[in-house]
Phi, psi and omega in degrees: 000141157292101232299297240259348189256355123326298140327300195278357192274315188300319197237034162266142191292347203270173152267136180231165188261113174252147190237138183221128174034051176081010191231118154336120209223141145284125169268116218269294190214182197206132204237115193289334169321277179285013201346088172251162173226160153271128192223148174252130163242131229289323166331330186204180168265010188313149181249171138185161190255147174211117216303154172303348173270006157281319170274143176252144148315069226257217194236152173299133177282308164175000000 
């Protein structure tokens, strides 16, 4: 994934299924510097930052 279709998934009213090394993710923020997110994984609470090309895209929720 790419920052800016990051961006638009992060500040879409819809929900969407993000995926980070096969495990369902929340995108918490997003830091356009490093261009990264902070992600939750919805399984537990780990938090951790990760570049956004790291994330897959997963299918709209609603």
């Amino acid at each position: 994934m790419n920052f800016e279709r990051a961006e638009e998934i992060y500040n879409s009213p819809s929900n969407y299924e993000v995926i980070y090394d096969g495990y369902p993710v929340w995108i918490n923020s997003l830091n356009p510097n490093k261009k990264s997110a902070n992600i939750n994984f919805l399984n537990d609470n780990a938090v951790m930052d990760v570049p956004v090309g790291f994330l897959i895209e997963g299918k709209k929720l609603s």
